[in-house]
N, C-alpha and C positions, 0 to 999 in steps of 0.2 A: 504494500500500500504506500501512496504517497503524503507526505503530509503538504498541507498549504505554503504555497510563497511567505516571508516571512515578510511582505510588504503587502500584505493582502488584510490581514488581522492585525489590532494589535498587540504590546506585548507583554501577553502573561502565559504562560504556559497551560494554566488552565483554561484559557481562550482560541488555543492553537491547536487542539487535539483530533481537529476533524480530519476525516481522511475521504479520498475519492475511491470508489472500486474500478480494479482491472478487468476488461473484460476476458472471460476465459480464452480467449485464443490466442491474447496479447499473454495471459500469465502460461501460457505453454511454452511460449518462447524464452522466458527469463527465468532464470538462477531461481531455486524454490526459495531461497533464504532471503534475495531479491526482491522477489516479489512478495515474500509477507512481509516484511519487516520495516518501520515507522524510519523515514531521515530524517536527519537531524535539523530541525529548525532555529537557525540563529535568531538572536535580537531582531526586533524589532524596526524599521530604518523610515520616521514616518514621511510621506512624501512632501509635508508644508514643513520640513524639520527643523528650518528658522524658527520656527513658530514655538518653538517648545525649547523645557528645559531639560538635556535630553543626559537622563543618571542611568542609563538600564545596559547598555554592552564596553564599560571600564574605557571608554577611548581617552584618548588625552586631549582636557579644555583648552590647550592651548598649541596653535603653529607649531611645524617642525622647526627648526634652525633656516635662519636667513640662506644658509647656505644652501642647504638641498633643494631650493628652489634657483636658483645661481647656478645649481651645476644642471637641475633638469631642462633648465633654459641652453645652456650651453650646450645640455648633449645636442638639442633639437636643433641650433644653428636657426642661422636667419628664414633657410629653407624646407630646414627640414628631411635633408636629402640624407643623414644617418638612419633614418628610421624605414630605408628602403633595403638593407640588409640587418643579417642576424646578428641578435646580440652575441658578448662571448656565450659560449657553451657553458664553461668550467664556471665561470662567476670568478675569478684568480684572481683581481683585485679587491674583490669584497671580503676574499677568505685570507687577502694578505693584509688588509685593512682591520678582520677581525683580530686576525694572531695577532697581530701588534699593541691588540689593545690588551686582549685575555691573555697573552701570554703563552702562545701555545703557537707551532709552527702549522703553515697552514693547509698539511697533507694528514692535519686531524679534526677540519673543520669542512661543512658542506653546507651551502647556500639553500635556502627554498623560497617556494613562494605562501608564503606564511609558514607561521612554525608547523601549522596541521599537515603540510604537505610531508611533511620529516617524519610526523608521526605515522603517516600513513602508511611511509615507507618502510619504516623500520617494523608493523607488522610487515608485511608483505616481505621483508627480507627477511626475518626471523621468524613467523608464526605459520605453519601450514593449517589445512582445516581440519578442525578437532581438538586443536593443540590449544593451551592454558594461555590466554592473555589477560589478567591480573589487573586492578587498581581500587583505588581508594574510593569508597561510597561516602559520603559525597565526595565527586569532585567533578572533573568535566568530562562532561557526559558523552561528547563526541571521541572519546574510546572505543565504546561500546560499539557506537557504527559502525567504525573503523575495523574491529574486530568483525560485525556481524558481515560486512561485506567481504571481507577473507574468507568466512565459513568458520573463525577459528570459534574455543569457547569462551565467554567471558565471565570469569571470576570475579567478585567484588567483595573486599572485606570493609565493616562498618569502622566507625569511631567511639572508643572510650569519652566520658565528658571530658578526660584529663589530656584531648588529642590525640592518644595514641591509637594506632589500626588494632582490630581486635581481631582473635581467633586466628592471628597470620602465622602461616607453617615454622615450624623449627628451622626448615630448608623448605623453601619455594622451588619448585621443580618447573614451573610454570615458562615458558619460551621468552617473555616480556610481563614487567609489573613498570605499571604508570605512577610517579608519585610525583602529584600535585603539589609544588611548595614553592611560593604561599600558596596556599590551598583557596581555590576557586567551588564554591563560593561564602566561604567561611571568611577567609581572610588573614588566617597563623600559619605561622610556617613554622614546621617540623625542626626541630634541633639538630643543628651539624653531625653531634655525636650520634644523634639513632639514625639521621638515614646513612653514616657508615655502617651501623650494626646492621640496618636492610641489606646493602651492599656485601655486606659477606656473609647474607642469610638469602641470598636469591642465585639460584643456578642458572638463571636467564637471564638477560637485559633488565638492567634498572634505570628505566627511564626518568629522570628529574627534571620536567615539567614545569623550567624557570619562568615562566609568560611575565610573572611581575616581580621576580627577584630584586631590580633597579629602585625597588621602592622601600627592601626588605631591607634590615640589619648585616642579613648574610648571605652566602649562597655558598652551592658547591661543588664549585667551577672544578677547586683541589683534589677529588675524588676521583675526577677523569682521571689524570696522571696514578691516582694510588692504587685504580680497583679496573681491569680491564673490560668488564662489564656494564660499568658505568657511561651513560651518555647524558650530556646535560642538554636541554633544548631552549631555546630562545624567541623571543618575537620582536620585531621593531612596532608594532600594532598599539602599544602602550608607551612606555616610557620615550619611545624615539616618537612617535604623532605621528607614525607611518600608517597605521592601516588601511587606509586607500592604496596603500603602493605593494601590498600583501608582499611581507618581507620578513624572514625567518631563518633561522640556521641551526646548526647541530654542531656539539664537539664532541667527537670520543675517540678514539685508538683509531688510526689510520688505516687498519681493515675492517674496519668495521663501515668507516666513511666510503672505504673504496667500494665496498660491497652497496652502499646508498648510491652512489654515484653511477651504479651499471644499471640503478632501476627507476633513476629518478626521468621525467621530462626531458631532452638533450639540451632544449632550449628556453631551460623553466622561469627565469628572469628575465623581463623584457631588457631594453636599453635604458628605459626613464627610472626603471624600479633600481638600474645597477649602481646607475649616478647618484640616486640620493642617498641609495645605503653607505656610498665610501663617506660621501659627505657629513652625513647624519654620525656617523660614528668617529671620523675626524673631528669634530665642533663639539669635544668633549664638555667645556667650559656651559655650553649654550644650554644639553641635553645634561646637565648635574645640576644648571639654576632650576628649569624646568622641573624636575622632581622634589627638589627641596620646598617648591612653592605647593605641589602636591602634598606631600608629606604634611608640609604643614597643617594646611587647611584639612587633612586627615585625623588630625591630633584634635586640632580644634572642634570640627564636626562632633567627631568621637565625644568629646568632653559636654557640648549641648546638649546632645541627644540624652547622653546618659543621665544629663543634672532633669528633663522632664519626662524621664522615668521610662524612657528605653534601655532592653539591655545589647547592650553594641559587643559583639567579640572582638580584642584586642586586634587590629588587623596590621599585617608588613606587606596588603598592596594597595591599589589605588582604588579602592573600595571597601565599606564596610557592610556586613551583615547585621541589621537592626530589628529588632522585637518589640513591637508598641508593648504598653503596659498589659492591653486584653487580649496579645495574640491572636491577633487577627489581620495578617497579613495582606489578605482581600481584602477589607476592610478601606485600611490606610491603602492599598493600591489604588482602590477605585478613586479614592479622595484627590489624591495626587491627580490621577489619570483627567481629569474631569477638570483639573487646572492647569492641563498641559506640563506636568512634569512626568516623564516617563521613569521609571525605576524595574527592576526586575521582581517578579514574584515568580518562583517556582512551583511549579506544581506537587514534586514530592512531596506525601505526608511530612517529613521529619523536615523538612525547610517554608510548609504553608505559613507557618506562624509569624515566619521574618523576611526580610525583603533587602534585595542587594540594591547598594544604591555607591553609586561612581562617583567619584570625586571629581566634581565642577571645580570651576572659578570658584575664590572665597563670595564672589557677589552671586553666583549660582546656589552656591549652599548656602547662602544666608534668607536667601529667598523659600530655598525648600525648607529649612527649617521654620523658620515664618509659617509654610504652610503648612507645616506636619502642628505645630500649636495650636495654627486657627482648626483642623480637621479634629483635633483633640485621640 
């Protein structure tokens, strides 16, 4: 089954559930697992979206760097006439632009277009169908596709209140486990030292699932080099203000990259997306103000909410998860919804009660706070 446009409806998961039926001669032709099985519907994108104050898919409120617009002008020339062949293949400046920053030479690092693309790949290079692909309940959820359109199985362990995965094997024998950290859509991120003790409790790929590290205290970049298993993954979609330019990359052991690189797109980076990623990640100065002005207004949010009796989980991304007083997650969505602020509500039972909301401008969340008051 298909689910809806995610520009069609809008965004609450519980508003997004309908589906169209296949007609049987179209479902004879496709994958049984294809054709039954729900895709993944992103955020929300509304079409007046000037119109609105928009908290519900973590983008960042604020322009990329003066530069990557300087250099995307540049690739295109007066004429235009680069954009009449191919870009590089390899990405070779973006992966020598990344080494240079993370510290890692760059035949251990691989370009994509967004981080999902990497993820996609690394089942599809590690997971055959039937085989164990692993992660964190809650977290993001477009694993599970990911998995179900390989054919693999998808394993999900819950969360203790205190954080930690529950019920997870002495040894994971599992092909890939997904760990989310900071964890989407909670907002904490996992402690250095247990996801080394994951790392040498999983027989498979331990995928770590940076998307907002840039925001986080810490990350662990260092566990590439310790644990050969280990791949860390990245997004420029947040803290870089790229997500229109859908730009992502992976680090881990240089077979592991080479084995991404026989399966990936030839040509999966356009010319404009390769320009603003050297740039974007050159203009170190530009993309570190940007997050600290995030962070900030994270703290401060955090600290509102909390003083009129929401409980907010500590968060290290550019988002927190909030609980009015009467848990009532629909509730305050629809309030919001009805004054043009979008935020996220999840459909899962164990997340209906609270509501992910992205870190605006400090004059965005002043306004949505304002309205979460007046809504009561």
């Amino acid at each position: 089954m298909f689910a809806l446009s995610d520009d069609a409806i809008p965004d609450s998961d519980l508003n997004r559930s309908r589906k169209r039926g296949i007609p049987q001669n179209i479902m004879n032709l496709l994958r049984p697992n294809i054709a039954s099985m729900n895709g993944y519907v992103p955020g929300y994108q509304p079409p007046d979206i000037a119109a609105w104050i928009k908290l519900n898919t973590n983008e960042n409120p604020y322009p990329p760097s003066p530069k990557v617009v300087e250099a995307i002008l540049a690739e295109i020339g007066s004429d235009g006439a680069s954009l009449r062949t191919y870009p590089s293949a390899s990405s070779q400046k973006l992966r020598e632009a990344a080494g240079e920053l993370y510290g890692f030479d760059p035949s251990w690092i691989i370009m994509a277009n967004g981080s999902d693309e990497v993820l996609n790949n690394l089942i599809r290079a590690c997971a055959g169908e039937g085989q164990d692909v692993g992660y964190v309940h809650p977290s993001y959820s477009y694993y599970s596709t990911l998995a179900e359109i390989q054919g693999a199985a998808v394993c999900t362990y819950g969360l203790s209140d205190s954080f930690k995965i529950e019920a997870f094997p002495e040894y994971y024998h599992g092909k890939i486990f997904f760990l989310t950290t900071p964890n989407s859509p909670l907002g904490f991120a996992f402690p250095l030292e247990y996801i080394e003790e994951l790392a040498r409790n999983c027989g498979g790929l331990l995928v770590i699932d940076e998307a907002y590290a840039d925001f986080a205290d810490h990350n662990a970049l260092q566990l590439v080099k310790k644990y050969e298993n280990v791949v860390v993954t990245r997004t420029f979609s947040k803290s870089y203000a790229l997500a229109g330019m859908r730009l992502g990359l992976a680090i881990a052991r240089p077979e592991i990259i080479a084995a991404l690189d026989k399966i990936r797109d030839h040509y999966n980076l356009d010319r404009l997306a390769q320009a603003a990623c050297v740039a974007a990640l050159k203009d170190q100065s530009y993309f570190q103000e940007s997050c600290r002005r995030i962070i900030e207004t994270r703290e401060w949010f955090t600290r509102e909410l909390t003083a009129i009796g929401y409980g907010v989980i500590p968060s290290q991304a550019n988002f927190v998860f909030a609980s009015p007083p009467d848990r009532n997650g629909l509730r305050v969505y629809n309030g919001l919804y009805e004054r043009k602020i979008l935020v996220r509500l999840l459909s899962d039972p164990l997340l209906a009660h609270g509501l992910r909301i992205s870190i605006g401008t400090r004059e965005e969340m002043e306004t949505t706070l304002a309205t979460l008051k007046e809504i009561g």
